[in-house]
C-alpha positions as CSV (number, residue, x, y, z in Angstrom):
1,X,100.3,132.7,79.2
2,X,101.9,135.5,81.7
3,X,103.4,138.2,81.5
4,X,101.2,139.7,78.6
5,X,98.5,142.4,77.8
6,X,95.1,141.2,77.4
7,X,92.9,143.2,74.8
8,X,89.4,143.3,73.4
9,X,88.4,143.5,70.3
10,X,88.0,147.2,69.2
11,X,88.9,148.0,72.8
12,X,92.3,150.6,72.9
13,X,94.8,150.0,75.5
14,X,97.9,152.3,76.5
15,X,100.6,151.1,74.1
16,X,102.8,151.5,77.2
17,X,101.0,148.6,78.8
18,X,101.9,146.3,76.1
19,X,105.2,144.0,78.1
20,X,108.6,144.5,76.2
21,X,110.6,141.0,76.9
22,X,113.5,139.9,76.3
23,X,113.6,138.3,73.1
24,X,114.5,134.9,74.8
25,X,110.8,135.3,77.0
26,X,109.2,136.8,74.0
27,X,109.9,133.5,71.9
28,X,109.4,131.3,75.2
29,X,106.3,132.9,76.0
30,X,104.9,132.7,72.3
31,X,105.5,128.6,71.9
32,X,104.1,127.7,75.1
33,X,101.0,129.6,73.9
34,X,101.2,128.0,71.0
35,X,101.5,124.6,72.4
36,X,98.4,125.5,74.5
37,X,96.5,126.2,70.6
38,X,96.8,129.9,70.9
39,X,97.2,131.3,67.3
40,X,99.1,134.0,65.7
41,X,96.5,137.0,64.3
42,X,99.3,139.7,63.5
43,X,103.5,139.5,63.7
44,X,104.7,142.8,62.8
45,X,107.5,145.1,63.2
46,X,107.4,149.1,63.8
47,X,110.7,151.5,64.0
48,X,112.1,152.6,67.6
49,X,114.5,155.0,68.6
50,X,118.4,154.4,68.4
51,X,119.5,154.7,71.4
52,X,121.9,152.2,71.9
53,X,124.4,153.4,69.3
54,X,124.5,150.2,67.6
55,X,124.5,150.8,63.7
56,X,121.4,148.8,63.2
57,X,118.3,150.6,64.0
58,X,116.2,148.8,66.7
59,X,113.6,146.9,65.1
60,X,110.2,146.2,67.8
61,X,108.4,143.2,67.0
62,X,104.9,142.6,67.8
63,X,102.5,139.6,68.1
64,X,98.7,139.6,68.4
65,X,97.7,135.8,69.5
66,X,94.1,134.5,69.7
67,X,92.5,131.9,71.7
68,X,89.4,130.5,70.7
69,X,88.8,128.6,73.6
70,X,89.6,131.3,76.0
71,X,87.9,133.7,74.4
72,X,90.9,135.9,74.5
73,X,93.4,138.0,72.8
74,X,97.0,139.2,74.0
75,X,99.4,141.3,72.7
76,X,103.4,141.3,73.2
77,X,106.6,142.6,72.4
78,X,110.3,142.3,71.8
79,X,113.3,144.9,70.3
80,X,115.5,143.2,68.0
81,X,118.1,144.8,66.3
82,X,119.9,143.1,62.8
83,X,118.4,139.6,63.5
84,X,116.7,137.3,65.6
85,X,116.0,133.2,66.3
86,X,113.0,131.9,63.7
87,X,110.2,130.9,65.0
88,X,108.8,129.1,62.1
89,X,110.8,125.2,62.9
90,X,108.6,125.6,66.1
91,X,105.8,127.3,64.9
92,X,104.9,127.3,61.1
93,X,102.5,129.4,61.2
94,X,104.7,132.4,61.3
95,X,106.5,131.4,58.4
96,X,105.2,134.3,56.1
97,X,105.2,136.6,59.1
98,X,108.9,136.1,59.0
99,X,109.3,136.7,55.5
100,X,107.4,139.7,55.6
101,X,109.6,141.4,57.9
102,X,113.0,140.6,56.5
103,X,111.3,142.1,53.3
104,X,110.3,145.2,54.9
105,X,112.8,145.8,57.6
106,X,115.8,143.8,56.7
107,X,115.9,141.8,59.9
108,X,117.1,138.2,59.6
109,X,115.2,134.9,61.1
110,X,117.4,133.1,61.6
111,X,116.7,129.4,61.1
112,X,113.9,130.1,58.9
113,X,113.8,126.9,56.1
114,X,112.6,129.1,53.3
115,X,113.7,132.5,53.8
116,X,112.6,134.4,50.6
117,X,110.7,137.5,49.2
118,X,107.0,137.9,50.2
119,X,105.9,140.2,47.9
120,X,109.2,141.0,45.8
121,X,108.9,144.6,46.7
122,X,111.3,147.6,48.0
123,X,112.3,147.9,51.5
124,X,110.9,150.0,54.0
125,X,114.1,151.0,55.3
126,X,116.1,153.3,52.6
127,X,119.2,152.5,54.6
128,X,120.0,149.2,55.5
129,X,123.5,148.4,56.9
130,X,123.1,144.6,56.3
131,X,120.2,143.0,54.5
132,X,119.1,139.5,55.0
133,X,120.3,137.2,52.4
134,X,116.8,136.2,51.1
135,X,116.4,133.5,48.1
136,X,114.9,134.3,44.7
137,X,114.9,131.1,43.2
138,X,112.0,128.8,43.6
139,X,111.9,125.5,45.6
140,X,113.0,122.6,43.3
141,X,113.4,119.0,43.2
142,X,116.0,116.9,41.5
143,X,115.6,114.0,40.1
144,X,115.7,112.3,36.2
145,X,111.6,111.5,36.0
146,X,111.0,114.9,38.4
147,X,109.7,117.7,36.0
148,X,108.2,121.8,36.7
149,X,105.0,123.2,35.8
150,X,104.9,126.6,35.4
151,X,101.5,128.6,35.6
152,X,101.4,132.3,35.3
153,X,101.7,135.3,36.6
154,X,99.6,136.4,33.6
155,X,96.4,134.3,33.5
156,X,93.6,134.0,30.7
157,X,90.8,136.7,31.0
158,X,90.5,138.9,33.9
159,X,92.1,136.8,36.7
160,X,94.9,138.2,38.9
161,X,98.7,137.5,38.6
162,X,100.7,134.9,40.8
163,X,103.0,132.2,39.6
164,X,102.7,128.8,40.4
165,X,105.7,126.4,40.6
166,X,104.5,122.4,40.5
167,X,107.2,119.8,41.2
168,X,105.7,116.6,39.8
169,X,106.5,113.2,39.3
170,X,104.3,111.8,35.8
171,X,100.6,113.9,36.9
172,X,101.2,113.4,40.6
173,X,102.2,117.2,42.6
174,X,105.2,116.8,45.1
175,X,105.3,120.2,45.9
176,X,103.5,123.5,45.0
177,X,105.3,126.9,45.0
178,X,103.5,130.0,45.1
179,X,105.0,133.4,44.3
180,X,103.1,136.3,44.8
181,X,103.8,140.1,44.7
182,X,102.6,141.0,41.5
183,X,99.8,143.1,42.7
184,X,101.5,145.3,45.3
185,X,99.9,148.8,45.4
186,X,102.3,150.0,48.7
187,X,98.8,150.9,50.8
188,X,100.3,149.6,54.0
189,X,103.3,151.9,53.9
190,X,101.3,154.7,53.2
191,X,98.8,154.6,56.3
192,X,101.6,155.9,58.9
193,X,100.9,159.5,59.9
194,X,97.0,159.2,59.1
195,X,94.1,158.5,59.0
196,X,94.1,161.1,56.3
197,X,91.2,162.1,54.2
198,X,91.7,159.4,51.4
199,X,92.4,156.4,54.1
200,X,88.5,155.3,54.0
201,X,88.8,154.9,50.5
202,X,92.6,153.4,50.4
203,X,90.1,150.8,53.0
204,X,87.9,150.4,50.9
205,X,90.1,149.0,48.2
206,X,91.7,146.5,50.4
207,X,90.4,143.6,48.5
208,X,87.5,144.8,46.1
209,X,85.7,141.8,47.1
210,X,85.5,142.5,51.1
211,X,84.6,146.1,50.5
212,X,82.6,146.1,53.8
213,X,84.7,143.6,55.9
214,X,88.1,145.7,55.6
215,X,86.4,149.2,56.3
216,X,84.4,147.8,59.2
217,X,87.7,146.9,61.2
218,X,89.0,150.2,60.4
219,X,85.6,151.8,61.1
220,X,85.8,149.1,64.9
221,X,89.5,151.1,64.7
222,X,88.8,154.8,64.9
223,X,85.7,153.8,67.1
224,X,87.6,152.5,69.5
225,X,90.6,155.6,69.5
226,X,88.0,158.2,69.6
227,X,85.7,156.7,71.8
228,X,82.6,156.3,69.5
229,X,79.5,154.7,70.5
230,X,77.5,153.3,67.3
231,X,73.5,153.6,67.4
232,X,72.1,150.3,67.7
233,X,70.2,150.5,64.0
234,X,73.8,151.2,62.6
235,X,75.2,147.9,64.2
236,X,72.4,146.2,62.8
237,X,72.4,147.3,58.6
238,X,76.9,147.1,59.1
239,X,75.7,143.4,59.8
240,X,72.9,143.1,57.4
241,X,76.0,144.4,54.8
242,X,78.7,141.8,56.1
243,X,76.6,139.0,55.9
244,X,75.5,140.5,52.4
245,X,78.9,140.8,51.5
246,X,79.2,136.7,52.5
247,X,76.7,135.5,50.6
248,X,77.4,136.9,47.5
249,X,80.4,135.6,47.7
250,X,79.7,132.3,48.8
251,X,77.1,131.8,46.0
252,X,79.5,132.9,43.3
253,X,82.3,130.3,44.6
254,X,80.2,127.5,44.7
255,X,78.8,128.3,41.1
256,X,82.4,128.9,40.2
257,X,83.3,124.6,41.7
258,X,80.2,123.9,39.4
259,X,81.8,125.2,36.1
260,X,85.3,124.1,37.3
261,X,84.1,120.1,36.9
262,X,81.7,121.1,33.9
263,X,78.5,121.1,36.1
264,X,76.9,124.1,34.3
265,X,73.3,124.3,35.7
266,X,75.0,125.8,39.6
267,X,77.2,127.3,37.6
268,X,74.8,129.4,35.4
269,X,71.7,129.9,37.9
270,X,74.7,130.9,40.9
271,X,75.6,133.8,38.4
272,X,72.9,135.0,38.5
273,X,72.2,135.0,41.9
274,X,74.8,136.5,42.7
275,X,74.3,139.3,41.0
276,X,71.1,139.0,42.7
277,X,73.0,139.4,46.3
278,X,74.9,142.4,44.9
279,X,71.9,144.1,44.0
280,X,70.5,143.7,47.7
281,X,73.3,145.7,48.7
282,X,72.6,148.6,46.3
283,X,69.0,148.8,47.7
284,X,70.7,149.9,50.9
285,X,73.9,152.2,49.4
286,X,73.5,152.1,45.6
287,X,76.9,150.3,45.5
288,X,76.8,146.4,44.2
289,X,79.9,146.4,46.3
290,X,79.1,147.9,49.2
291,X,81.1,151.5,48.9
292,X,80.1,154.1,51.0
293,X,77.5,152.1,52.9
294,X,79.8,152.6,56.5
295,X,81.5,155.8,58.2
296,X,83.5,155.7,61.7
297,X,80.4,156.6,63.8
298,X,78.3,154.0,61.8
299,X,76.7,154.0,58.5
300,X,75.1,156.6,55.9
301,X,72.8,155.1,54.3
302,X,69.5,153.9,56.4
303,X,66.6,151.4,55.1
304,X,64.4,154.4,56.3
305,X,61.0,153.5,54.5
306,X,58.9,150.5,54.7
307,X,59.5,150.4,51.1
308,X,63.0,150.0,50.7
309,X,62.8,147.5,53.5
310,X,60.4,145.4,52.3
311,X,62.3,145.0,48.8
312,X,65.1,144.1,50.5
313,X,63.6,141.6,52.6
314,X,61.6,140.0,49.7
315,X,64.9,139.9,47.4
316,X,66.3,137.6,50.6
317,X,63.6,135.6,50.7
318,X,63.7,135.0,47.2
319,X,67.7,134.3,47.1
320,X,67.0,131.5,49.8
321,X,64.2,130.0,47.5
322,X,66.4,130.4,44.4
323,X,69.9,129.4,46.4
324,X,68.1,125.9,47.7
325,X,66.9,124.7,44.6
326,X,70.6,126.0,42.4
327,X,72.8,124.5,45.1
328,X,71.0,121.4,45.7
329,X,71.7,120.3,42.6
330,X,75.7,120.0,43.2
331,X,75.2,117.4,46.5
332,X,72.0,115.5,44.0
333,X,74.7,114.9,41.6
334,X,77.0,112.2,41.8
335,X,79.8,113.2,39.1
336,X,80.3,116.0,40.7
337,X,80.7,114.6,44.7
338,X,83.3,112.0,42.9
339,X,85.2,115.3,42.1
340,X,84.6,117.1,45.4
341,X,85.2,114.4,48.0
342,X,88.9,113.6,48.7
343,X,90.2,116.3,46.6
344,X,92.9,118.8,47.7
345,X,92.9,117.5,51.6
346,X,93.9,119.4,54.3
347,X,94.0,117.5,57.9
348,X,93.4,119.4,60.6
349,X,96.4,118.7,62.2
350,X,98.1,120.8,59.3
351,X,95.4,123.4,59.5
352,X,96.4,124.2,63.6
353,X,100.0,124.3,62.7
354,X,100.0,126.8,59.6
355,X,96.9,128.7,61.4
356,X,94.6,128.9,58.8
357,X,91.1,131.3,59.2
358,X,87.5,131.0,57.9
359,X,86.2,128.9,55.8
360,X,89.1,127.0,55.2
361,X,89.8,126.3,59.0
362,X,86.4,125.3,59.4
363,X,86.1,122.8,56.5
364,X,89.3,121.2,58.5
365,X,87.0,121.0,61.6
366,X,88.6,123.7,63.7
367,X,86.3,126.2,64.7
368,X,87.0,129.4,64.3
369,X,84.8,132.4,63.3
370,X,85.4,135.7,65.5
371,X,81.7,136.4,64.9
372,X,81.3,133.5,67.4
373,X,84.3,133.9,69.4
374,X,85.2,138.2,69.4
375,X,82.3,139.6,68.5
376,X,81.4,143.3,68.0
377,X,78.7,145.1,67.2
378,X,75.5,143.2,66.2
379,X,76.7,140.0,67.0
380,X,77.1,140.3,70.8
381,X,73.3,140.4,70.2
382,X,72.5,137.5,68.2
383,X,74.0,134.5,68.7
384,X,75.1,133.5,65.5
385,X,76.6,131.5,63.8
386,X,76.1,127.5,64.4
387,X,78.8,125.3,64.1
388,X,79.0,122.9,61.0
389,X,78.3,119.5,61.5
390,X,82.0,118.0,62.7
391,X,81.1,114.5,60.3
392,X,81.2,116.8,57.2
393,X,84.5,119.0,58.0
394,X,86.7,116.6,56.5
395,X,89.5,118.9,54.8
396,X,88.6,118.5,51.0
397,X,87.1,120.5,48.5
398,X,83.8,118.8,49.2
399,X,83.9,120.3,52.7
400,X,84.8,123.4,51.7
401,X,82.1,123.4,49.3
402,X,79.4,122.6,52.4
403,X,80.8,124.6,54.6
404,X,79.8,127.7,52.4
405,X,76.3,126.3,52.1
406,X,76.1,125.9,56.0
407,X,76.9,129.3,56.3
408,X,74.9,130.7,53.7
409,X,71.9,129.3,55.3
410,X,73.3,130.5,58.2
411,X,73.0,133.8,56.9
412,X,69.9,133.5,55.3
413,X,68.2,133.0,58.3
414,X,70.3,135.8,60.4
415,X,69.1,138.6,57.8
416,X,65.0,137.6,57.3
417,X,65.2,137.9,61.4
418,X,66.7,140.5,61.6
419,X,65.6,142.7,58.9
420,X,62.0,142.8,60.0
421,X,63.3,144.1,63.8
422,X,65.7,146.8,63.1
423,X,66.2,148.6,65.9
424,X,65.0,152.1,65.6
425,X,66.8,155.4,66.4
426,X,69.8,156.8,64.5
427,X,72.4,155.4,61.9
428,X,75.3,157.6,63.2
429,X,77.1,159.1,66.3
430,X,78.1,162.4,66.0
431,X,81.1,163.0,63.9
432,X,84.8,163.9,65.5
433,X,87.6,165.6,63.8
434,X,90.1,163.1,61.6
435,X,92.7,163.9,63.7
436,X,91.0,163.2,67.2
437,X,92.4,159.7,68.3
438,X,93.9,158.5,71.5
439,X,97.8,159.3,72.0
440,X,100.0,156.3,72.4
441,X,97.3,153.5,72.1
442,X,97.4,150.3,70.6
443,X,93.8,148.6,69.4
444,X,93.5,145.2,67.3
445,X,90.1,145.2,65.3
446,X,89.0,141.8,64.0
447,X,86.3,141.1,61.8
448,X,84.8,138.0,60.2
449,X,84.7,138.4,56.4
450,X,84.0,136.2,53.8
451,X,87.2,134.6,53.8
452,X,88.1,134.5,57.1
453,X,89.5,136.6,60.1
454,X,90.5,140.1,58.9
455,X,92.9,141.6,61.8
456,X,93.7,145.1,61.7
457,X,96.7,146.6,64.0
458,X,96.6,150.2,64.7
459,X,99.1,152.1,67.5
460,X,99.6,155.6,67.7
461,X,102.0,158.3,68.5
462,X,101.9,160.7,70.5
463,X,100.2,163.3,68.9
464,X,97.4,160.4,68.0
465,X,98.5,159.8,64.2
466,X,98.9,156.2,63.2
467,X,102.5,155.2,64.2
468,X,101.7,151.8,62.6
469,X,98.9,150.1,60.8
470,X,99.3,146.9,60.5
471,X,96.4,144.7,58.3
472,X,96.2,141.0,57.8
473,X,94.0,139.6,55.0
474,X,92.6,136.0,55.6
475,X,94.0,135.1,52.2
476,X,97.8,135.8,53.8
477,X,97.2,132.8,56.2
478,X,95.6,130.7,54.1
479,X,98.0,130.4,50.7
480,X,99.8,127.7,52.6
481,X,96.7,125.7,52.8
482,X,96.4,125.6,48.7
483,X,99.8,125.0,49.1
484,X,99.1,121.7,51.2
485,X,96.1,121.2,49.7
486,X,97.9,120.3,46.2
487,X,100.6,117.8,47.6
488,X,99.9,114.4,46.4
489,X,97.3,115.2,44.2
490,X,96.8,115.2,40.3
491,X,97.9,118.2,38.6
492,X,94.9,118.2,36.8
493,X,92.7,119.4,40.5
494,X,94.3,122.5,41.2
495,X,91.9,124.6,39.2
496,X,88.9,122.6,41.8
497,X,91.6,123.2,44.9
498,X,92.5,127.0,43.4
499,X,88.7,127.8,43.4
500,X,88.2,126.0,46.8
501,X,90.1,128.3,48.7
502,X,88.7,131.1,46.7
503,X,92.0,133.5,48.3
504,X,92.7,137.1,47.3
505,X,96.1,138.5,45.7
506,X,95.7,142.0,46.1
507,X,94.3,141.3,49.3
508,X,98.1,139.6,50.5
509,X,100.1,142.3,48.4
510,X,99.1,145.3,51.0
């Protein structure tokens, strides 16, 4: 690619020396790199300035693209004003990018095959002078045998709302809509003018599950606007609580495939350990969830005596002991590898295209982690993780069943060598005023969390207040994937393909 800015991760740059194209270059410029397996992290669009005296108000759109195998990340931009050319027949992976922002901002794609609500939610602008024309009806197919499924948005028990829309023929799935929205909360539209005092806790609550993975890019964020060094001790426990974070997750979803085909031993014993994992994160913050563990600077809680330390390394050892012998028991039984293996496929030729993250992408045999490939903190120490065995990444539930295991012992082993080598020194760098960030500067901040890449956006005004904040939740790239997963399958899977993917709502409904 040329004419683009090159950033790091949690590195700021002048927003200034982000290029403005043309909007012909900026789409030229964006395909090629596709074509050349670059990947979209962020598509985004912030308010400008009229000053053209048009009667639409300029609209600047921004891209933050990713290249594993360069090791690199780039940033561009374009200034659109009522519409613009869709970029999702030539790249589907921005085709909820797109929807997104003729949500928010009332800016057509044009072109765009599907163009409908994201989230169902009230424009950003109060004003509009034209908005886009986008669909409310769901995807259908005709036909005399064709029929619908409809599933939620109100689930049994505790789950979250979305609506799913199955087109089937007899049990076989066609096509699988999914309609989402339901848990919008607003938090995005609210960051603008901060950070404030309550924007570590609006963070926090990104996606209750990822307590530590969403706070840590914005924690990489202010870092990197005020100039922060972390102690080396507090790199260390913010990665002893990540990988915490992980397996606690990982463990619960693979319990949860267990139950979901009736296997009930993993099911039951995974439970339980993962309450176990939880618990190793209270030891550290006395939150199962990880709240109030990090701070901008680095962390507040410390394993400060031999004590705590070596409970918390004995509860891992005993988690790997207890996760071997619960786990094993899924691949030692046959009835339940019928069930995993060729369910809910996803090639990896349609993983590159939609640009799914994490797991997923990885069970598809497309390596990505940006612990591996943008790494901060800790892990430009440690070189961690490994890369699955390629043989197993074959797309189906039963990869994406191993791949958690591979990286739960991956894991595993990072946190009982770690743990017993904490560097020593302080947990925290001196503390700056809320308001102290670098003027017109842009900084991306990625982060590996459970699920996947978690990219947060942040550019500032003048005065150093957040101009935009832009976050991307793993789950919004990888809907799609359950999406695909479903097509030509029975109806009867998608609870073992739902699980699978594992994905967050409030997590996509920012």
């Amino acid at each position: 690619m040329s004419i683009t800015s090159y950033v790091e991760n949690g590195r700021p740059i002048a927003f200034s020396a982000v290029p403005c194209l043309a909007f012909d270059e900026f789409q030229q410029q964006i395909i090629e790199a596709v074509a050349q397996h670059w990947r979209v992290c962020s598509f985004f669009g912030m308010e400008t300035a009229n000053t053209s005296g048009s009667s639409h108000q300029p609209l600047k759109l921004i891209a933050v693209l990713a290249s594993e195998s360069e090791k690199r990340l780039a940033v561009l931009s374009t200034q659109v004003e009522s519409s613009f050319v869709s970029f999702t027949p030539a790249c589907p992976q921005f085709h909820m990018f797109e929807r997104e922002i003729a949500e928010q901002w009332g800016v057509t794609p044009v072109g765009h095959p599907w163009l409908r609500p994201a989230r169902f939610h009230a424009p950003y602008r109060d004003k509009m002078a034209q908005w886009p024309d986008l669909e409310q009806k769901l995807f259908h197919i005709e036909g005399g045998e064709a029929h619908e499924v409809a599933v939620g948005p109100v689930h049994a028990g505790v789950i979250e709302p979305g609506h799913f829309r199955f087109q089937c023929h007899g049990e076989k799935v066609f096509h699988l809509e999914i309609s989402l929205g339901y848990q919008h909360r607003g938090i995005e539209k609210t960051l603008p003018g901060g950070p404030h005092k309550k924007t570590p806790y609006l963070m926090e609550t990104m996606a209750g599950d990822t307590t530590i993975g969403h706070y840590l890019a914005y924690c990489q964020t202010i870092e990197a606007l005020q100039a922060t060094k972390v102690p080396p001790r507090a790199h260390a426990i913010r990665a002893v609580g990540l990988e915490l974070e992980r397996l606690a997750n990982h463990t619960g979803d693979l319990g949860a495939l267990g139950g979901d085909v009736g296997y009930l031993p993993t099911s039951s014993f995974c439970g339980r350990i993962r309450g176990d994992f939880l618990n190793m994160t209270a030891i550290i913050c006395g939150s199962r969830l990880g709240r109030g563990l990090l701070q901008p600077g680095g962390v507040r809680f410390d394993l400060d005596t031999p004590e705590r330390l070596d409970k918390l390394l004995k509860a891992v050892e005993q988690a790997k002991t207890d996760t071997n012998t619960a786990i094993q028991l899924l691949w030692d039984s046959p009835s339940v590898m019928t069930r995993f293996e060729n369910t809910g496929r996803v090639s990896r030729e349609a993983c590159l295209a939609l640009g799914l993250v994490g797991p997923a992408a990885r069970a598809c045999g497309v390596a990505r982690d940006v612990r591996r490939d943008f790494p901060t903190g800790q892990y430009l120490i440690e070189k961690f993780p490994t890369e699955p065995c390629p043989e197993s990444m074959t797309g189906d539930v039963a990869a994406r069943a191993l791949i958690r295991w591979h990286e739960m012992h991956d894991s595993l082993r990072f946190l009982l060598e770690l743990l017993p080598k904490l560097p020593s020194g302080g947990i925290a760098a001196s503390t700056k005023a809320i308001t102290a960030c670098q003027p017109d500067a842009l900084v991306v901040s990625l982060v590996e969390g459970w699920r996947g890449e978690i990219c947060h956006t942040a550019i500032t005004d003048s005065h150093g207040r957040f101009a935009t904040y832009k976050v991307v939740d793993p789950s919004f790239h990888n809907w799609i994937g359950l999406g695909m997963a479903l097509r030509d399958q029975e109806i009867s899977d998608f609870p073992l393909c739902n699980k699978s993917f594992n994905l967050s709502y409030c997590g996509f409904d920012l």
